[in-house]
N, CA, C and O atoms as a GROMACS GRO file, in nm:
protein
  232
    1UNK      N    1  -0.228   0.092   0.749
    1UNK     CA    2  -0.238  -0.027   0.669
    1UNK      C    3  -0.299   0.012   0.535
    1UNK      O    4  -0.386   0.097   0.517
    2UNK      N    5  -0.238  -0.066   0.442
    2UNK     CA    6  -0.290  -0.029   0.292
    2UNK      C    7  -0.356  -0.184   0.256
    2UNK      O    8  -0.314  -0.295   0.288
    3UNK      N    9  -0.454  -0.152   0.191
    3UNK     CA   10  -0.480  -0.310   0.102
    3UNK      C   11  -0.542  -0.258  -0.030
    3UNK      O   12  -0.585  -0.142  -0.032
    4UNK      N   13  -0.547  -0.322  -0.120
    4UNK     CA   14  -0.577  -0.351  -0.239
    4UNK      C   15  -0.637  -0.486  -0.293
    4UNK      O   16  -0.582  -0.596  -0.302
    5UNK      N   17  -0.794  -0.439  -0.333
    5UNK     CA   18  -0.829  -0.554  -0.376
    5UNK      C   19  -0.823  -0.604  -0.493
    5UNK      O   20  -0.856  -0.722  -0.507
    6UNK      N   21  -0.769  -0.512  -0.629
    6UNK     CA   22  -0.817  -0.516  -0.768
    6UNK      C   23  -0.705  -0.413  -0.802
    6UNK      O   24  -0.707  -0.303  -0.747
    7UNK      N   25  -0.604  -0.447  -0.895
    7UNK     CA   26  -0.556  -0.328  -0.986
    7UNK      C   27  -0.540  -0.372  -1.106
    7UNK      O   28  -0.477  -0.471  -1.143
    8UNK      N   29  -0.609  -0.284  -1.176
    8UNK     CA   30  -0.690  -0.312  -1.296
    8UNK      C   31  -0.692  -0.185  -1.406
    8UNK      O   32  -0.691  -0.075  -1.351
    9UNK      N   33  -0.693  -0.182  -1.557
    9UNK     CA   34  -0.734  -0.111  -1.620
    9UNK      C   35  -0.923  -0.119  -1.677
    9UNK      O   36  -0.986  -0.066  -1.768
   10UNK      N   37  -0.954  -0.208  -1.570
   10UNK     CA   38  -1.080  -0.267  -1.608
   10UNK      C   39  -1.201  -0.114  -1.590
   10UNK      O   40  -1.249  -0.064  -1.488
   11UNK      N   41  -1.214  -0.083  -1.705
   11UNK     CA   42  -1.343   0.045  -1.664
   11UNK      C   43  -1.459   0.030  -1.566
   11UNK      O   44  -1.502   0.123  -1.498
   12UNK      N   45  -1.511  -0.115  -1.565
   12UNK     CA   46  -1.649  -0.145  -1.553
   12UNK      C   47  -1.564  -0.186  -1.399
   12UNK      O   48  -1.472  -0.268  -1.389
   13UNK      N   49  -1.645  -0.075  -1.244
   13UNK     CA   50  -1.589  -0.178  -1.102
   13UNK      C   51  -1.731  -0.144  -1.054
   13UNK      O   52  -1.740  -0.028  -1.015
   14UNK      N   53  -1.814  -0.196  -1.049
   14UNK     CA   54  -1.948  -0.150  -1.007
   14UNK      C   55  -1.932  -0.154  -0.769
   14UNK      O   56  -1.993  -0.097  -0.679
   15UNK      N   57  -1.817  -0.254  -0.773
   15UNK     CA   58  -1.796  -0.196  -0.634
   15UNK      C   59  -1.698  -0.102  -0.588
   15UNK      O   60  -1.673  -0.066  -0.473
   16UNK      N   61  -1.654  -0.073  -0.679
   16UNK     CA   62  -1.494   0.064  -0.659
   16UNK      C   63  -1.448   0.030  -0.546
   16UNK      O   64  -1.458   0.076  -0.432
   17UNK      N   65  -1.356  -0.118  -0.629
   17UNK     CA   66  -1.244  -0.132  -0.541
   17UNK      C   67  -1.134  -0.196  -0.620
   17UNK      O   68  -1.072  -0.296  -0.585
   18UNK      N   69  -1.113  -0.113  -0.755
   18UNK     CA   70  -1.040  -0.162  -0.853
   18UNK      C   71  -0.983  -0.007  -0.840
   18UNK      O   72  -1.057   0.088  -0.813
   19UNK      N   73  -0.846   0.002  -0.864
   19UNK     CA   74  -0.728   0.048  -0.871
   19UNK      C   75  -0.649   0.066  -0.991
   19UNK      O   76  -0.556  -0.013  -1.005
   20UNK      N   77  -0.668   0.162  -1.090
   20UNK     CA   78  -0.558   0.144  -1.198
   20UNK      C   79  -0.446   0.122  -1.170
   20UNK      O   80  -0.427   0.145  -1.051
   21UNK      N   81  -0.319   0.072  -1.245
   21UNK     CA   82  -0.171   0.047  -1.221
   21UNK      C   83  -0.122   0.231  -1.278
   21UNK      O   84  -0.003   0.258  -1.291
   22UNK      N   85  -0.195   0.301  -1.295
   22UNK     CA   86  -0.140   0.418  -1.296
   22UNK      C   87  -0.178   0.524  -1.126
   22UNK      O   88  -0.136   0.622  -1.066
   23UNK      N   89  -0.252   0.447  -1.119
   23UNK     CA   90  -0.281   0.542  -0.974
   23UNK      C   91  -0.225   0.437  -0.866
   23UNK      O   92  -0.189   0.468  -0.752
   24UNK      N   93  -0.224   0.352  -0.903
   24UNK     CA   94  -0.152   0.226  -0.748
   24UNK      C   95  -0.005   0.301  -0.803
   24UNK      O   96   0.071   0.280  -0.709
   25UNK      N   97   0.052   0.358  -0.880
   25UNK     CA   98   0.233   0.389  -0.918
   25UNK      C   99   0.202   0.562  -0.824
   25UNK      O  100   0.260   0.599  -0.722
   26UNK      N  101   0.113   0.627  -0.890
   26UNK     CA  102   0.077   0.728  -0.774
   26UNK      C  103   0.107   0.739  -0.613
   26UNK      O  104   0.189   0.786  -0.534
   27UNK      N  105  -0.012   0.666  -0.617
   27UNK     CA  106   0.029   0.629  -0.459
   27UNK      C  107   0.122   0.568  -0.386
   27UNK      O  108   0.121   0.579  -0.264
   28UNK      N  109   0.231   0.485  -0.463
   28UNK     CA  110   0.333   0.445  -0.405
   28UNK      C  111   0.441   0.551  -0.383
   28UNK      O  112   0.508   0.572  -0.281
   29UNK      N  113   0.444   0.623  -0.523
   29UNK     CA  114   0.505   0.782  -0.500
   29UNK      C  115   0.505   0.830  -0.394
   29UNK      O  116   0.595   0.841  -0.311
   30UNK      N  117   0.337   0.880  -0.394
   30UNK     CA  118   0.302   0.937  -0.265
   30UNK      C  119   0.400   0.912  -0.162
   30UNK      O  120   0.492   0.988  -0.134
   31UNK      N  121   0.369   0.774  -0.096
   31UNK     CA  122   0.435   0.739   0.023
   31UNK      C  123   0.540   0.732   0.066
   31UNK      O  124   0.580   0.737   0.183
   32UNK      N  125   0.628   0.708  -0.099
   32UNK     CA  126   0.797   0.756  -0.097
   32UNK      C  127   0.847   0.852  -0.093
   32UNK      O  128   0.968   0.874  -0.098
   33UNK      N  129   0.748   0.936  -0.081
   33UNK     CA  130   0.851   1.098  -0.099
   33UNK      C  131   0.789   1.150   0.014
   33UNK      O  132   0.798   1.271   0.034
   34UNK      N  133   0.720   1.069   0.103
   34UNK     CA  134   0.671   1.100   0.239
   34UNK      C  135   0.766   0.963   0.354
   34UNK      O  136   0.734   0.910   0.460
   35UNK      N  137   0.856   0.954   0.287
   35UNK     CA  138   0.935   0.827   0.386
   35UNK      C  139   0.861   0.703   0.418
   35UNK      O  140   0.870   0.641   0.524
   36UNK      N  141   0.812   0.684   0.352
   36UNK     CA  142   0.682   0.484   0.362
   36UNK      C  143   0.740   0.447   0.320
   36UNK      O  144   0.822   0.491   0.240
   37UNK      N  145   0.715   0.326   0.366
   37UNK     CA  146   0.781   0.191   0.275
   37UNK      C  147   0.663   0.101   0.308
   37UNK      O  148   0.602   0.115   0.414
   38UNK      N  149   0.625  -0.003   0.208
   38UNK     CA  150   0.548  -0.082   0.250
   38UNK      C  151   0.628  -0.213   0.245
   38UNK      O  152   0.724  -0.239   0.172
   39UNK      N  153   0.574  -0.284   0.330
   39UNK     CA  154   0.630  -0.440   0.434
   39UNK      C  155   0.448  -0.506   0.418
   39UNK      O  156   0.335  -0.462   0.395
   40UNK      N  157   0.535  -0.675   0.457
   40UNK     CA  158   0.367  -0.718   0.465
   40UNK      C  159   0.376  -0.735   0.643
   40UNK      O  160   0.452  -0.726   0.740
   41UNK      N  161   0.270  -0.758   0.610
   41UNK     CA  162   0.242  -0.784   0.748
   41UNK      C  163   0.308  -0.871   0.862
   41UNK      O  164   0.284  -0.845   0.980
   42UNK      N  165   0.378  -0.957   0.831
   42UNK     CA  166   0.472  -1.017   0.892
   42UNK      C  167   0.545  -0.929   0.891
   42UNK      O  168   0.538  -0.865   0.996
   43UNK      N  169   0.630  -0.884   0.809
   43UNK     CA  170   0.742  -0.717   0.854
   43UNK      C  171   0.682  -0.669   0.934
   43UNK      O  172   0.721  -0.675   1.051
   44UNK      N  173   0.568  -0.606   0.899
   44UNK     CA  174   0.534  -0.492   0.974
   44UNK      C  175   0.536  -0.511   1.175
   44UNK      O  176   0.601  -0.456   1.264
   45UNK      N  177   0.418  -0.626   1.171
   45UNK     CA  178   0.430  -0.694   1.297
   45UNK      C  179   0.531  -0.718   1.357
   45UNK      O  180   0.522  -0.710   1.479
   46UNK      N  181   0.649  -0.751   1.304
   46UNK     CA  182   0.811  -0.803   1.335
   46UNK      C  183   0.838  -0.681   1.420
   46UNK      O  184   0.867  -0.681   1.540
   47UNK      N  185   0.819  -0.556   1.322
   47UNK     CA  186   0.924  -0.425   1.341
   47UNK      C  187   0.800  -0.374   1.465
   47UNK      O  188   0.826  -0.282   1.544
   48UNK      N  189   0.737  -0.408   1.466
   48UNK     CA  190   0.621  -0.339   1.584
   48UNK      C  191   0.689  -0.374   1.686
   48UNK      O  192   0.736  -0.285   1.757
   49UNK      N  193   0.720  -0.572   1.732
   49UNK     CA  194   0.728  -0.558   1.834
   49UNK      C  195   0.878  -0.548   1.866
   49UNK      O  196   0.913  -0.606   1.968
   50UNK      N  197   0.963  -0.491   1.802
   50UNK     CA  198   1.105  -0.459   1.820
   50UNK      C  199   1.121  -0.231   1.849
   50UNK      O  200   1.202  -0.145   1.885
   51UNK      N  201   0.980  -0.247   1.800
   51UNK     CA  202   1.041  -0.066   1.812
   51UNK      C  203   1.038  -0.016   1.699
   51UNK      O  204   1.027   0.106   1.685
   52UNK      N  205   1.045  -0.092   1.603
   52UNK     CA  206   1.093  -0.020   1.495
   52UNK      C  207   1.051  -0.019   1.374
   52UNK      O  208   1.125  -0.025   1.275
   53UNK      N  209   0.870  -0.008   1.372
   53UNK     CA  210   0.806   0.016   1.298
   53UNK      C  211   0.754   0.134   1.204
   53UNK      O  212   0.660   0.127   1.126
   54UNK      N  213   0.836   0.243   1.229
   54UNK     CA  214   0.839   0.389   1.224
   54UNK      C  215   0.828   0.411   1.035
   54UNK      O  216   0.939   0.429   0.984
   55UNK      N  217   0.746   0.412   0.967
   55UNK     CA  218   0.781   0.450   0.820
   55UNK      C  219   0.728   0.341   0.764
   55UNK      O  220   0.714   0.358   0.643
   56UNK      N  221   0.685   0.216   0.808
   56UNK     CA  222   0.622   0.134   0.732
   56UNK      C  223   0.488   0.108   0.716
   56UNK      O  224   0.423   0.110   0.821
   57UNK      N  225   0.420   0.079   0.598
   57UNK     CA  226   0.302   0.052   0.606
   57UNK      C  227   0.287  -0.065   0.553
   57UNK      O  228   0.338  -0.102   0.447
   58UNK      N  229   0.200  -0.145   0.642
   58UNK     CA  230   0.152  -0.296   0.571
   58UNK      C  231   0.017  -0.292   0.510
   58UNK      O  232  -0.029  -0.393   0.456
   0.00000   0.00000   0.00000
């Protein structure tokens, strides 16, 4: 499971949980060139209870 609370160019996150839109494009990379896909949670749950949750992350 992935979540995100904040994506932001905002400097100031005194709780670091802000996310630039250059590193949230990163990490989506990441996961695509590793076969992820992200689904919300209703997908995800769907494909769980069918089998066929294999590659997704909610």
């Amino acid at each position: 499971m992935a979540m995100y609370h904040s994506v932001s160019d905002c400097p100031d996150d005194p709780y670091n949980v802000t996310v630039t839109p250059a590193r949230l494009d990163r990490q989506f990379a990441w996961m695509s060139s590793r076969g992820l896909r992200g689904v919300s949670m209703r997908e995800l749950l769907a494909a769980r209870a069918r089998g066929t949750e294999r590659g997704l992350v909610g």
